[in-house]
C-alpha positions as CSV (number, residue, x, y, z in Angstrom):
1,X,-38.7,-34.8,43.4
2,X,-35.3,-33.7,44.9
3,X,-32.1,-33.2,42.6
4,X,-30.2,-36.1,43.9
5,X,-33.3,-38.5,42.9
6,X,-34.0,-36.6,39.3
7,X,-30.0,-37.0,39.1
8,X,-30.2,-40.9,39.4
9,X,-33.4,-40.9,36.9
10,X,-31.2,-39.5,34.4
11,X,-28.4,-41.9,35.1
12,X,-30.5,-45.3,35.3
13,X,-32.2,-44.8,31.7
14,X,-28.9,-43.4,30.4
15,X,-27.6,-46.8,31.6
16,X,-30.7,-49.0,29.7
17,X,-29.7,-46.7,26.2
18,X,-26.1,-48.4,26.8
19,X,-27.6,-51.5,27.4
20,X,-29.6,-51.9,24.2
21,X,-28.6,-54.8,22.0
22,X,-27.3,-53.8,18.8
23,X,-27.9,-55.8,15.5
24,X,-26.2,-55.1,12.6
25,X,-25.8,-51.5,13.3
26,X,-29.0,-50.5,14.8
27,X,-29.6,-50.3,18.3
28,X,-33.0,-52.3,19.4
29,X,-35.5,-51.0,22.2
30,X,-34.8,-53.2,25.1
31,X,-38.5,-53.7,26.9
32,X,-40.3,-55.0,23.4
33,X,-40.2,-58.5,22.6
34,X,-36.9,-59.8,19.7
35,X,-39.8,-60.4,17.4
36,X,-41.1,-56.8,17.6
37,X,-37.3,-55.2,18.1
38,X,-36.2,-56.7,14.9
39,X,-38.6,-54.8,12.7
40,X,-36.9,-51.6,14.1
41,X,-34.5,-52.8,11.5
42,X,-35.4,-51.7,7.7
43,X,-35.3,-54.5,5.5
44,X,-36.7,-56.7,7.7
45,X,-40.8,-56.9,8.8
46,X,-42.8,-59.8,11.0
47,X,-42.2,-62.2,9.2
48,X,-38.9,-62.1,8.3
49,X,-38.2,-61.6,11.8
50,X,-40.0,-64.6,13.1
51,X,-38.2,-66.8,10.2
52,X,-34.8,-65.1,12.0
53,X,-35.7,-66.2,15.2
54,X,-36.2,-69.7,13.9
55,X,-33.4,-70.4,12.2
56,X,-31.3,-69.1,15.7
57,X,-33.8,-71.1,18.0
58,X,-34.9,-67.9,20.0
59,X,-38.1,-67.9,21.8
60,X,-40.1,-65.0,20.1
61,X,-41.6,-63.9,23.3
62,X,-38.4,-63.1,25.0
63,X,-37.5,-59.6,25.7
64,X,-34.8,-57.7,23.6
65,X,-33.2,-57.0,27.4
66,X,-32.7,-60.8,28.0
67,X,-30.5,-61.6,25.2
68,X,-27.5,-62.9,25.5
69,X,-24.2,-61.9,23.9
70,X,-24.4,-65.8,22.0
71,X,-28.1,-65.6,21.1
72,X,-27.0,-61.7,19.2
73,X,-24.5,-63.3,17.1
74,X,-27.0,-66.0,16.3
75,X,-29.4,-63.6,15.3
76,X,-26.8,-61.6,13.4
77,X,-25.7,-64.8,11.6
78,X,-29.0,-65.5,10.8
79,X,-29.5,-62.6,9.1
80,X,-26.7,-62.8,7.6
81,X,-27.0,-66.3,5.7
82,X,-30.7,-65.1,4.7
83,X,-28.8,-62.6,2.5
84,X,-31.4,-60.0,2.2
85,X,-30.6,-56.0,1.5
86,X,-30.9,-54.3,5.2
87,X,-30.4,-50.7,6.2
88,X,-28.3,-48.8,3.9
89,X,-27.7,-51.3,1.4
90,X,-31.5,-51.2,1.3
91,X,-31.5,-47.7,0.9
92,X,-29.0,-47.6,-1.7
93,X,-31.1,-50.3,-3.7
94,X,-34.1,-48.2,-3.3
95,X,-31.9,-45.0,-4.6
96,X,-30.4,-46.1,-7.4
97,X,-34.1,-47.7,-8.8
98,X,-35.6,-44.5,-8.4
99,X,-32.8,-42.5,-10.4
100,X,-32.9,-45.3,-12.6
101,X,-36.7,-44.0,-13.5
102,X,-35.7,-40.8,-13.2
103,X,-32.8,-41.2,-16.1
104,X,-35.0,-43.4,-18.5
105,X,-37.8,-41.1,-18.0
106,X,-40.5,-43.1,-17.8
107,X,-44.0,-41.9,-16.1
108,X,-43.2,-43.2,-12.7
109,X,-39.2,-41.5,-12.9
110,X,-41.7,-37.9,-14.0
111,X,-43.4,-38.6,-10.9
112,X,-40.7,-39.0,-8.7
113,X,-39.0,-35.9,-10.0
114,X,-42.3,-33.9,-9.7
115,X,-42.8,-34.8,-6.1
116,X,-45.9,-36.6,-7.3
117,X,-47.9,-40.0,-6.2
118,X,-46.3,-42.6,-8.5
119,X,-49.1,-45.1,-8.2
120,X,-51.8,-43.6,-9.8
121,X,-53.6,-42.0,-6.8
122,X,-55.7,-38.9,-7.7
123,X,-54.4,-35.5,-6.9
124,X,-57.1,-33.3,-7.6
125,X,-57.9,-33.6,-4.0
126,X,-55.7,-35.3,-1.1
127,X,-52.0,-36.6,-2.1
128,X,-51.3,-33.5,0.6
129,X,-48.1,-35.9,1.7
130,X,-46.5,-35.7,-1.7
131,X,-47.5,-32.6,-2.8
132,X,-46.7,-30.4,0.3
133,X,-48.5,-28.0,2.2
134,X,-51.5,-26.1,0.1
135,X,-50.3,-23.0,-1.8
136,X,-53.9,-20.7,-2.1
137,X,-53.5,-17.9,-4.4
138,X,-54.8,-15.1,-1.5
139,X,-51.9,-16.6,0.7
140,X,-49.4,-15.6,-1.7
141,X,-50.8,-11.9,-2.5
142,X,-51.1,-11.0,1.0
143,X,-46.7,-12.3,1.2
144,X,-46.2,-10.1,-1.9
145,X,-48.5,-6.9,-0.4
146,X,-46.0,-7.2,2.5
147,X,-42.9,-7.2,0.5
């Protein structure tokens, strides 16, 4: 592969991330069909994104690539009149509940501020993702020894 060809390589999918349609602030991946790309979105999953398509008559097998600048703002309209939380206003919703827990202290606010599964999955063994990597007690002497 010579450098002029490499060069163009890095130019041409440059070019496709500037071409990615964006919907409400997110950019989608162009080669995946609309019905797929919307769920790149938070907030919204299949189904919601098949009833978007729907209500702004796009076919849900057409590519992200294909859209038009008209069928974008349908979709974005669409989304918009099913007034659901998306993105950070999702996030923010999430937030807020959590620290909400947290503040009232009830057992699931505990287990949030613990780092802790809240829905009453066993920790004795597993719950590894909440909990962190394993702290052994011979891994800790051997970091104070070398202290």
């Amino acid at each position: 592969m010579s450098l002029g060809s490499f060069v163009k390589e890095i130019l041409s999918t440059n070019k496709d991330k500037d071409n990615m349609p964006r919907i409400k602030g997110v950019d989608i991946p162009n080669e995946k069909r609309i019905e797929a790309s919307l769920t790149y979105i938070e907030g919204i999953g299949l189904t919601t994104s098949k009833n978007i398509l729907k209500m702004a008559k796009i076919d849900p097998d057409k590519r992200a690539r294909d859209l038009t600048d008209g069928e974008i703002a349908e979709i974005n309209n669409a989304i918009s009149s099913l007034e659901i939380p998306i993105e950070g206003e999702l996030r923010r919703i999430v937030t807020s509940n959590i620290r909400r827990l947290k503040e009232i202290k009830s057992y699931r606010g505990l287990r949030h501020h613990l780092g802790l599964p809240t829905r009453g999955q066993r920790t004795r063994t597993n719950a590894r993702t909440r909990k962190g990597k394993k702290k052994t007690v011979g891994g800790q002497k051997k970091k104070l020894a070398k202290k």
